[in-house]
PQR file of N, CA, C, O and H, with PARSE charges and radii, in Angstrom:
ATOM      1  N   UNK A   1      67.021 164.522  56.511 -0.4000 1.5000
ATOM      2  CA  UNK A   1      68.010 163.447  56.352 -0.0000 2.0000
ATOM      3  C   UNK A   1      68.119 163.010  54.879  0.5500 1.7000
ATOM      4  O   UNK A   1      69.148 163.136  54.215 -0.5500 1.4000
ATOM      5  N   UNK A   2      66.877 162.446  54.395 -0.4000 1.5000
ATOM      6  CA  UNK A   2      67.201 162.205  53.187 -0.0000 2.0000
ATOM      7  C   UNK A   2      67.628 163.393  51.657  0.5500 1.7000
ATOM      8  O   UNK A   2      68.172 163.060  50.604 -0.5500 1.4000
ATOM      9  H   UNK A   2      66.041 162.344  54.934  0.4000 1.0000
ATOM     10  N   UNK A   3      67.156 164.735  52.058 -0.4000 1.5000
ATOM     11  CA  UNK A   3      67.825 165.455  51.099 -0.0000 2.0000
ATOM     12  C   UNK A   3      69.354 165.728  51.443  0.5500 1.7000
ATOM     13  O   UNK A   3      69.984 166.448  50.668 -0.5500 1.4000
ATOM     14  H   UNK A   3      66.714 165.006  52.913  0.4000 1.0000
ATOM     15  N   UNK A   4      69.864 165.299  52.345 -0.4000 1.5000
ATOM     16  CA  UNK A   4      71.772 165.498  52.654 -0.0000 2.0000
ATOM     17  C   UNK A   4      72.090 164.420  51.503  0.5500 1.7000
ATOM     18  O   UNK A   4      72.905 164.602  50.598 -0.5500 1.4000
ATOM     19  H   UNK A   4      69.352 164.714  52.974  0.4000 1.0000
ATOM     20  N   UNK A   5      71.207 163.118  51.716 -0.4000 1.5000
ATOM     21  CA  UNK A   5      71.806 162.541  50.822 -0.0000 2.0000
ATOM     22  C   UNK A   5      71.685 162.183  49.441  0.5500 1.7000
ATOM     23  O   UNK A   5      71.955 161.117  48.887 -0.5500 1.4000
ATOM     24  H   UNK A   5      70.546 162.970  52.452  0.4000 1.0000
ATOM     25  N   UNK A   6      71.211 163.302  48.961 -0.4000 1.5000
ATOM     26  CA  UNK A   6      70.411 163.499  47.528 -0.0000 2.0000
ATOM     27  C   UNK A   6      71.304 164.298  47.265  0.5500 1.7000
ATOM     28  O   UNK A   6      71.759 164.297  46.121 -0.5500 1.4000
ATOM     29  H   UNK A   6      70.992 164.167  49.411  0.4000 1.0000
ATOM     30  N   UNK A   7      71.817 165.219  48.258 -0.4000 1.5000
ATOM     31  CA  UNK A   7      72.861 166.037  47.928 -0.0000 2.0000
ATOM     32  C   UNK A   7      73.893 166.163  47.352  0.5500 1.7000
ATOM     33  O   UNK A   7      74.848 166.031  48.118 -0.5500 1.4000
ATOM     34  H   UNK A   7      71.448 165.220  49.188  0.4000 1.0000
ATOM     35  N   UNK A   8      74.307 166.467  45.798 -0.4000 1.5000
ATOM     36  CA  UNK A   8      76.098 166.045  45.880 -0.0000 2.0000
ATOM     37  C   UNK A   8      76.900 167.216  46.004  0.5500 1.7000
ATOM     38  O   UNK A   8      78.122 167.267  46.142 -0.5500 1.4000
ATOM     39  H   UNK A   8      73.532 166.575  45.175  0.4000 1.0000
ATOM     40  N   UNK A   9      76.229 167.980  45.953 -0.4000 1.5000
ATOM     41  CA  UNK A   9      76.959 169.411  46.777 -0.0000 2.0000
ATOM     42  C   UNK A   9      77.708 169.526  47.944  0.5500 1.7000
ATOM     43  O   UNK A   9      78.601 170.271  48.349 -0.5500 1.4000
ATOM     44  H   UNK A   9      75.236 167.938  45.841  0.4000 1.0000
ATOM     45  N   UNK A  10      77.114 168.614  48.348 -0.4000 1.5000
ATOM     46  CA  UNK A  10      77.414 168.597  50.281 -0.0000 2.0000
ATOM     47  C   UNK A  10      78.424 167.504  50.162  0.5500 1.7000
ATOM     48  O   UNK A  10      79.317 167.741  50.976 -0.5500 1.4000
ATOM     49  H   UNK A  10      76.388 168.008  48.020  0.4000 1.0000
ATOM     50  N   UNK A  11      78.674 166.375  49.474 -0.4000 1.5000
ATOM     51  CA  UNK A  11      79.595 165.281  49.519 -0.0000 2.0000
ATOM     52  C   UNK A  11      80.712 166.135  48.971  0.5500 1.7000
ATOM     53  O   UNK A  11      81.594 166.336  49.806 -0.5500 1.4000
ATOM     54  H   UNK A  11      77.949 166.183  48.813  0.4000 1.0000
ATOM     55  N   UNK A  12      80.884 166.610  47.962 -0.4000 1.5000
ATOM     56  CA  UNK A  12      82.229 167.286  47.450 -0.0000 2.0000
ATOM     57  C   UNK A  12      82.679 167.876  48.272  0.5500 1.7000
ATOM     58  O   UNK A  12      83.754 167.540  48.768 -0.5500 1.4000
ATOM     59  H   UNK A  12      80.168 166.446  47.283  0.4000 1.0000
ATOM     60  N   UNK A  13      81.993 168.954  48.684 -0.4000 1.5000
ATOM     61  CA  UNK A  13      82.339 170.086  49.753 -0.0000 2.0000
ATOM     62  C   UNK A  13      83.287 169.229  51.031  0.5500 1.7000
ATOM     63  O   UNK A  13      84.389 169.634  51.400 -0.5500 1.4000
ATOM     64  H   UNK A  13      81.119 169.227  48.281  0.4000 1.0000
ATOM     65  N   UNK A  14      82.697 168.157  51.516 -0.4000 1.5000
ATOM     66  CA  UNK A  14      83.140 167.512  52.560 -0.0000 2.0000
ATOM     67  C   UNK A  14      84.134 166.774  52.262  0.5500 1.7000
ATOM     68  O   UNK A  14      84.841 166.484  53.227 -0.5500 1.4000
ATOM     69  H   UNK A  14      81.801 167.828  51.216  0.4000 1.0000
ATOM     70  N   UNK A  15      84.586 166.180  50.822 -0.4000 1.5000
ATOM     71  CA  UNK A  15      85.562 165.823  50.579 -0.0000 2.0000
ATOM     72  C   UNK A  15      87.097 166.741  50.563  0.5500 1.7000
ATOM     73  O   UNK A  15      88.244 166.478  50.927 -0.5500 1.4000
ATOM     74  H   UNK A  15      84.012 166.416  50.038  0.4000 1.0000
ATOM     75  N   UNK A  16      86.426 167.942  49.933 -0.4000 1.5000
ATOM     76  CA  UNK A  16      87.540 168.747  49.689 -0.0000 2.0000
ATOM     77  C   UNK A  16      88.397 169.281  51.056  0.5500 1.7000
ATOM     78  O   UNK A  16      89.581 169.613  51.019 -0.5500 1.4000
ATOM     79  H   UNK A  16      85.494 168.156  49.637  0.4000 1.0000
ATOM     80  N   UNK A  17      87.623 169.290  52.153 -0.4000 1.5000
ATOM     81  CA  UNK A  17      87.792 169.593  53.170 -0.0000 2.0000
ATOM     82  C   UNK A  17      88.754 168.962  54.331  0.5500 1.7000
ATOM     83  O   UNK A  17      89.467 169.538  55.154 -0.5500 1.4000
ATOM     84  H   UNK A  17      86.661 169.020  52.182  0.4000 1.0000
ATOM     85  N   UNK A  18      88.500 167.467  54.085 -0.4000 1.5000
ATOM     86  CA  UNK A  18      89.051 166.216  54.645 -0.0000 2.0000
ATOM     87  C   UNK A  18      90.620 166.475  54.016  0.5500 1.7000
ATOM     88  O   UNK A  18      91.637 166.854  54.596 -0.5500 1.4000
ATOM     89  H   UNK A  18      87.921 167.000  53.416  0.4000 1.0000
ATOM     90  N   UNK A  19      90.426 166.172  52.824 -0.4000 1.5000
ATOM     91  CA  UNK A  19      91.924 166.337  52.434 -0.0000 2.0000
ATOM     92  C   UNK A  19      92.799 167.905  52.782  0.5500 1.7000
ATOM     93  O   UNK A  19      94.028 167.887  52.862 -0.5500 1.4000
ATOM     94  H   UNK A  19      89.600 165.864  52.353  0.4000 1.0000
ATOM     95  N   UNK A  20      91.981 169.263  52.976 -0.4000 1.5000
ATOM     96  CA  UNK A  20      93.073 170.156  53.223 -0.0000 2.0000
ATOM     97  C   UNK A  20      93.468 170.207  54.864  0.5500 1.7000
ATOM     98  O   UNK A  20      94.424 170.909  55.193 -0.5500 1.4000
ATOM     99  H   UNK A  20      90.983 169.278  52.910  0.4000 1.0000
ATOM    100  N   UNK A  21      92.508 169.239  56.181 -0.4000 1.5000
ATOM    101  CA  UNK A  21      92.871 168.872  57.313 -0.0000 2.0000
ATOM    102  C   UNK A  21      93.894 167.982  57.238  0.5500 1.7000
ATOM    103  O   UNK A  21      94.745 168.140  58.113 -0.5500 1.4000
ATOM    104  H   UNK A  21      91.732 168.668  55.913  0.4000 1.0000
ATOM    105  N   UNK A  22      94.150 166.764  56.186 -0.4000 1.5000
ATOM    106  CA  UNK A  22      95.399 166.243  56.620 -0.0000 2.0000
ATOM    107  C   UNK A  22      94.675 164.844  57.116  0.5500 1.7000
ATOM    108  O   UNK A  22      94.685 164.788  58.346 -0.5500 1.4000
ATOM    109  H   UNK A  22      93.459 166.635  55.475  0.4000 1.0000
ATOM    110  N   UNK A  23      94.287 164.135  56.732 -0.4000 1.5000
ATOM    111  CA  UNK A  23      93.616 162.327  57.514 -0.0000 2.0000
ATOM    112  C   UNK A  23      95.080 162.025  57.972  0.5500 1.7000
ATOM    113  O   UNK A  23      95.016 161.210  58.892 -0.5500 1.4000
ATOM    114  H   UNK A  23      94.279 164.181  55.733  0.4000 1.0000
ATOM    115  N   UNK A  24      96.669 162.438  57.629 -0.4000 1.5000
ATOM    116  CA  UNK A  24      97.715 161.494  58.349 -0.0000 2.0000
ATOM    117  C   UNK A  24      97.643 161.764  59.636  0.5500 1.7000
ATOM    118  O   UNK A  24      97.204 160.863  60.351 -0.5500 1.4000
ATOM    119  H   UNK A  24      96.721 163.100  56.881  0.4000 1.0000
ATOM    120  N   UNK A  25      97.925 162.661  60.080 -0.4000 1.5000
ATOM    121  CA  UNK A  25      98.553 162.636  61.865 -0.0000 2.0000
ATOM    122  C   UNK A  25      97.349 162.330  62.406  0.5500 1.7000
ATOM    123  O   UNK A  25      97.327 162.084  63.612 -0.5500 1.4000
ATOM    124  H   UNK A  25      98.282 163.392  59.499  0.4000 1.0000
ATOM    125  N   UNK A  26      96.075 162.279  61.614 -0.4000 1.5000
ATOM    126  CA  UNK A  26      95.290 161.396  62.920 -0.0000 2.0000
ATOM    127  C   UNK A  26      95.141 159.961  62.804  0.5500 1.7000
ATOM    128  O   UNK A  26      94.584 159.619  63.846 -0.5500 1.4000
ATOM    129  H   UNK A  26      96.094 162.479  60.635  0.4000 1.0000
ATOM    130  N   UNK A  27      95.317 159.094  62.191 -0.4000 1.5000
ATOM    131  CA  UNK A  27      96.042 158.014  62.449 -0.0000 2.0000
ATOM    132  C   UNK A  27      97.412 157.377  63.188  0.5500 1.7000
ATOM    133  O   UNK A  27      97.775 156.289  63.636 -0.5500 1.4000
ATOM    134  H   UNK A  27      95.770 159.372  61.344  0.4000 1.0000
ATOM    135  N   UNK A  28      97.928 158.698  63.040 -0.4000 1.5000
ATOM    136  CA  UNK A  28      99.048 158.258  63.713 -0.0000 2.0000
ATOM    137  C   UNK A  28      99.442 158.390  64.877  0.5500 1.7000
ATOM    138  O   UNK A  28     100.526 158.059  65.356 -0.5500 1.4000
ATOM    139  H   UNK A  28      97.633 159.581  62.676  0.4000 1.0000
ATOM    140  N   UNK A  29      98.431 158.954  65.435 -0.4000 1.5000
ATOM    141  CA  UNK A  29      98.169 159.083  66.765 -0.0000 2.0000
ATOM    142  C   UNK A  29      97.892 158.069  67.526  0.5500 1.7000
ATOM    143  O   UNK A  29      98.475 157.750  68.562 -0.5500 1.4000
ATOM    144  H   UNK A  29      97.550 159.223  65.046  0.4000 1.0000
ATOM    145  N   UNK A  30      96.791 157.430  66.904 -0.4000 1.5000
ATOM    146  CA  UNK A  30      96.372 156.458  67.460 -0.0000 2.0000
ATOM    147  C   UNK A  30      96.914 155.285  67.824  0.5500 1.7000
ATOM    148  O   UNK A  30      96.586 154.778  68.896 -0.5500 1.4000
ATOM    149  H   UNK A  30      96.317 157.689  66.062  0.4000 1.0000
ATOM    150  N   UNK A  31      97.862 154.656  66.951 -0.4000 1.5000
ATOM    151  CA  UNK A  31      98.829 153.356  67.217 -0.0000 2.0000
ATOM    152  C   UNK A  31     100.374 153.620  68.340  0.5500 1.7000
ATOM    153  O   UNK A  31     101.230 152.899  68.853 -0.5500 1.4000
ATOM    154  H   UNK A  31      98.129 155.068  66.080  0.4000 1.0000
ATOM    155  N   UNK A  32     100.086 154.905  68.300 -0.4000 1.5000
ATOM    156  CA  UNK A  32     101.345 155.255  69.305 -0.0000 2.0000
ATOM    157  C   UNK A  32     100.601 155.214  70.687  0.5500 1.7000
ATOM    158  O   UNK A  32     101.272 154.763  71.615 -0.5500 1.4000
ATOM    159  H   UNK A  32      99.391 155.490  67.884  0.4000 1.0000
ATOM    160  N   UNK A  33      99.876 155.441  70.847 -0.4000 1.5000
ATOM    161  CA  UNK A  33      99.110 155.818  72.301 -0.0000 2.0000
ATOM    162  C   UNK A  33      98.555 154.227  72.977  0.5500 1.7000
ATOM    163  O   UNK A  33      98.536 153.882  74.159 -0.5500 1.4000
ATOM    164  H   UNK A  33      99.330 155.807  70.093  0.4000 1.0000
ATOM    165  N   UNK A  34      98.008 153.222  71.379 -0.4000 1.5000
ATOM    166  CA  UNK A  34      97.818 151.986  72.322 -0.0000 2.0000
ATOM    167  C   UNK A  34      98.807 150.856  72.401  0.5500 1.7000
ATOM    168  O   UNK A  34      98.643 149.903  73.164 -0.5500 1.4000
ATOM    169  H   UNK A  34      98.024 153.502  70.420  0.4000 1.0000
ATOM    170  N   UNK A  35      99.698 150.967  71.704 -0.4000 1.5000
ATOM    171  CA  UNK A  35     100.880 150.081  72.046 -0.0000 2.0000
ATOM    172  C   UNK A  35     101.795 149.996  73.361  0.5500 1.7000
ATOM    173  O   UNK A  35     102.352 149.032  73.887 -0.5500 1.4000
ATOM    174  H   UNK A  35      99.831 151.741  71.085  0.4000 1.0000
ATOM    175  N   UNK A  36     101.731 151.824  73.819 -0.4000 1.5000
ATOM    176  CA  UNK A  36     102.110 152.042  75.267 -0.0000 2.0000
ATOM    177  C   UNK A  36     101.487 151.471  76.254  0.5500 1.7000
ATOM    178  O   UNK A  36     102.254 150.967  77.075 -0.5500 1.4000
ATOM    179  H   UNK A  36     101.278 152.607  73.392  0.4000 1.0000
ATOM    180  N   UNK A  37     100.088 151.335  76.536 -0.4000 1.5000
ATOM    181  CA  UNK A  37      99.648 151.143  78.033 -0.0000 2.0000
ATOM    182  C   UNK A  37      99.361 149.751  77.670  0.5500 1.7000
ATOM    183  O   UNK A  37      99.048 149.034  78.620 -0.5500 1.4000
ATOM    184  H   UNK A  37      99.465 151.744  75.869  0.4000 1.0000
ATOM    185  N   UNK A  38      99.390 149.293  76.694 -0.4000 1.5000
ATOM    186  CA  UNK A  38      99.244 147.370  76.475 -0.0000 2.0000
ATOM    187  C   UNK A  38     100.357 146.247  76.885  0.5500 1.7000
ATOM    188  O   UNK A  38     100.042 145.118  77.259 -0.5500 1.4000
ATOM    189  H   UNK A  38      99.644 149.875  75.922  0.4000 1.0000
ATOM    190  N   UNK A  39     101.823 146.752  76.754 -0.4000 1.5000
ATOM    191  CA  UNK A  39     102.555 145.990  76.768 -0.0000 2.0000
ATOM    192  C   UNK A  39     102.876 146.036  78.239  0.5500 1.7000
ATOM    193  O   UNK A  39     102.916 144.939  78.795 -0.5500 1.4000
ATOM    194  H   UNK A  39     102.079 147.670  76.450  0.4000 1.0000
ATOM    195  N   UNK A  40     103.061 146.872  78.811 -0.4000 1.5000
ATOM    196  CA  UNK A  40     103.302 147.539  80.300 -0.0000 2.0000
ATOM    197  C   UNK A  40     102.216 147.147  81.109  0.5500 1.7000
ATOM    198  O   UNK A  40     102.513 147.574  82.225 -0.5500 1.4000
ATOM    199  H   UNK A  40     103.028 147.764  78.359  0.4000 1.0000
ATOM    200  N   UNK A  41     101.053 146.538  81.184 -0.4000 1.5000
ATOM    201  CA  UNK A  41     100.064 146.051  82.145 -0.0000 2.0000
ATOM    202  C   UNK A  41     100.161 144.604  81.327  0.5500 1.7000
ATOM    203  O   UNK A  41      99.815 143.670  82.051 -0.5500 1.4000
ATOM    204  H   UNK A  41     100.812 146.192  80.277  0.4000 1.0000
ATOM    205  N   UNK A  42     100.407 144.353  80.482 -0.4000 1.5000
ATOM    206  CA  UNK A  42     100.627 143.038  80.554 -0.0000 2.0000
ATOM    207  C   UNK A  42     101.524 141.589  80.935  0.5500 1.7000
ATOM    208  O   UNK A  42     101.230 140.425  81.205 -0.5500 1.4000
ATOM    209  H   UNK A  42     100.687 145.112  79.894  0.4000 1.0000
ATOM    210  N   UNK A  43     102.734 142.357  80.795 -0.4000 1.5000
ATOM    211  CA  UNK A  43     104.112 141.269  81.879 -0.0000 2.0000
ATOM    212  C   UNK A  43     104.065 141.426  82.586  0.5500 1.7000
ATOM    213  O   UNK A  43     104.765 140.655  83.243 -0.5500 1.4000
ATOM    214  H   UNK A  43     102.974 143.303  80.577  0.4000 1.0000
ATOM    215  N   UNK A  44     103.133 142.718  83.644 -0.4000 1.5000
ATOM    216  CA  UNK A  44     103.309 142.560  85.496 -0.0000 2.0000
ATOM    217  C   UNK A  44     102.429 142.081  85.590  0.5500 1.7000
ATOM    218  O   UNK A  44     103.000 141.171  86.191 -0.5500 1.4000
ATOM    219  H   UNK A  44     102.564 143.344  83.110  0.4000 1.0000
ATOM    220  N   UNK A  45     101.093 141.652  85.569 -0.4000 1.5000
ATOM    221  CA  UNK A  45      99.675 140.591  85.659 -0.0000 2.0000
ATOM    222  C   UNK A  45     100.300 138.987  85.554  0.5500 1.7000
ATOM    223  O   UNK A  45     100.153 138.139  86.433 -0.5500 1.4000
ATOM    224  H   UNK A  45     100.629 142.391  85.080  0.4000 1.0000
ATOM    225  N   UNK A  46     100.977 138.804  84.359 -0.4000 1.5000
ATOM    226  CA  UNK A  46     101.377 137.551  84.032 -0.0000 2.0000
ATOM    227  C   UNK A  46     102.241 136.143  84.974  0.5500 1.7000
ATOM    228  O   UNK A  46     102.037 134.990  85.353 -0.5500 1.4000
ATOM    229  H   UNK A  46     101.097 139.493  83.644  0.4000 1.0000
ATOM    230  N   UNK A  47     103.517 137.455  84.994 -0.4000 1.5000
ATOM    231  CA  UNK A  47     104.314 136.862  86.217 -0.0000 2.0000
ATOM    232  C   UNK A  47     104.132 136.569  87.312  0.5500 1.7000
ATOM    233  O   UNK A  47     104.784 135.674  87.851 -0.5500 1.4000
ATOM    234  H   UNK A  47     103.683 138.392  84.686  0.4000 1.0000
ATOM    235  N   UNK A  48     102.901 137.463  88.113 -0.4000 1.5000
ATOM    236  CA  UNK A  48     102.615 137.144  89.340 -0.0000 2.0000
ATOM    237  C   UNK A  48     101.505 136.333  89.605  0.5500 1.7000
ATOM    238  O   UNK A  48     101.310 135.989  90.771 -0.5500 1.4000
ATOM    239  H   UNK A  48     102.371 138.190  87.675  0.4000 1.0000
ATOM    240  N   UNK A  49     100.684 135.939  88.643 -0.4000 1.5000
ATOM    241  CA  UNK A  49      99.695 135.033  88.965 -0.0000 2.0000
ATOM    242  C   UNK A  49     100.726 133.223  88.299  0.5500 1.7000
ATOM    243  O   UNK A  49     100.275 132.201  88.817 -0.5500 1.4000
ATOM    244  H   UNK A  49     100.843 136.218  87.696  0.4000 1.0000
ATOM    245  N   UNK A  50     101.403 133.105  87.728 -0.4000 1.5000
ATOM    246  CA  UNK A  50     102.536 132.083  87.582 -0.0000 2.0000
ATOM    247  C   UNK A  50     102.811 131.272  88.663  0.5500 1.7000
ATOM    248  O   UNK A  50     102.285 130.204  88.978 -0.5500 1.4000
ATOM    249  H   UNK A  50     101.769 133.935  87.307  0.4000 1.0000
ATOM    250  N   UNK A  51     103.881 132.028  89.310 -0.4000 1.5000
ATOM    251  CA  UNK A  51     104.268 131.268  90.792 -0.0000 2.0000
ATOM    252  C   UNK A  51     103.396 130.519  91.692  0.5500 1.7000
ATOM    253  O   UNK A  51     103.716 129.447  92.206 -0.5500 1.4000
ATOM    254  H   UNK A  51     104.308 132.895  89.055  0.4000 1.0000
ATOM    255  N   UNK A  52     102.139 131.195  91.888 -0.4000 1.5000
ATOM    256  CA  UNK A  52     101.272 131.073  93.054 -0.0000 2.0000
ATOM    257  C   UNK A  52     100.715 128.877  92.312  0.5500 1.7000
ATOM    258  O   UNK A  52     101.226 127.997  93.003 -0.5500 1.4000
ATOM    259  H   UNK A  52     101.879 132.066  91.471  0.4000 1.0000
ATOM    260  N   UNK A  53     100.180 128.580  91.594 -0.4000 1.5000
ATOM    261  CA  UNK A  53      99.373 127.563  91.132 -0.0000 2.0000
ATOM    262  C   UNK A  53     100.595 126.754  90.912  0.5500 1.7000
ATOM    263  O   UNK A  53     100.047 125.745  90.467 -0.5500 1.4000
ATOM    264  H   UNK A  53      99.765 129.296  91.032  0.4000 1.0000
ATOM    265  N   UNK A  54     102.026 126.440  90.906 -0.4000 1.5000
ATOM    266  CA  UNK A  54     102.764 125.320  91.087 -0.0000 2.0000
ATOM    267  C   UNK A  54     103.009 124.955  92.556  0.5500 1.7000
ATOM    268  O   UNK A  54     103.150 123.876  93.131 -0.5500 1.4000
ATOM    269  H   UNK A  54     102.471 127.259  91.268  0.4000 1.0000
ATOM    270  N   UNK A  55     103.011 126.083  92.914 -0.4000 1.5000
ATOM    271  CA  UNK A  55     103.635 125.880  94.949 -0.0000 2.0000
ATOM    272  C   UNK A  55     102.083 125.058  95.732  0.5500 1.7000
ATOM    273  O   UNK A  55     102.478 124.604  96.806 -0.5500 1.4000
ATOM    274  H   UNK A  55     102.896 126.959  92.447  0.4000 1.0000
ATOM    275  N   UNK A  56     101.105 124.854  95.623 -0.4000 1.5000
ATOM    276  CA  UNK A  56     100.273 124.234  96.180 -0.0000 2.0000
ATOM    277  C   UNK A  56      99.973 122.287  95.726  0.5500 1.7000
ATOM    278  O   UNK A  56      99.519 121.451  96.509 -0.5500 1.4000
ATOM    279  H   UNK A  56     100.784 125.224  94.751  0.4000 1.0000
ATOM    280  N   UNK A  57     100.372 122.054  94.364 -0.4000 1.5000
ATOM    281  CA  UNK A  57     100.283 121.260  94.150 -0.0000 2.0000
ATOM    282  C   UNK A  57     101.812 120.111  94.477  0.5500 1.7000
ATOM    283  O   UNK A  57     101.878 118.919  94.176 -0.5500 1.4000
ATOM    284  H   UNK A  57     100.740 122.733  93.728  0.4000 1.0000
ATOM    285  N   UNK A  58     102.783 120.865  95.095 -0.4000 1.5000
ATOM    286  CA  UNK A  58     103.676 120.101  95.443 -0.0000 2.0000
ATOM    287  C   UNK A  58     104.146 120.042  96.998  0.5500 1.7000
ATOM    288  O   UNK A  58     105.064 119.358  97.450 -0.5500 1.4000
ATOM    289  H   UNK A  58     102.729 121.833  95.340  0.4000 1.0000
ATOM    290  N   UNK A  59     103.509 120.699  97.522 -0.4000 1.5000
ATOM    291  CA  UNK A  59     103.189 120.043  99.047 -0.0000 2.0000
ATOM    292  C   UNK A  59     102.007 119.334  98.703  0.5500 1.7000
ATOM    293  O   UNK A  59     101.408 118.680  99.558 -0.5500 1.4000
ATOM    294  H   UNK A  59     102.763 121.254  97.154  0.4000 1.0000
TER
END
């Protein structure tokens, strides 16, 4: 463990690498995928627990 990080051979190498994969499209993956299933389970939960807690207190 500690000679990896004594290493600067191994940090370059891993840098150079990162950048010819591309870091964009995997970010951008990610904000598309959780904006979908968040908004869509959240207005059908909402509305239906609403109605129920005014109708008891007015009988």
């Amino acid at each position: 463990m500690a000679v990896a990080v004594a290493d600067p051979g191994d940090r370059s190498r891993w840098r150079s690498r990162s950048r010819s994969r591309g870091p964009v499209p995997v970010p951008v993956a990610v904000p598309v995928a959780a904006p979908v299933p968040v908004p869509v389970a959240a207005p059908v939960p909402v509305p239906v627990a609403a109605p129920p807690p005014p109708t008891p207190p007015t009988a």
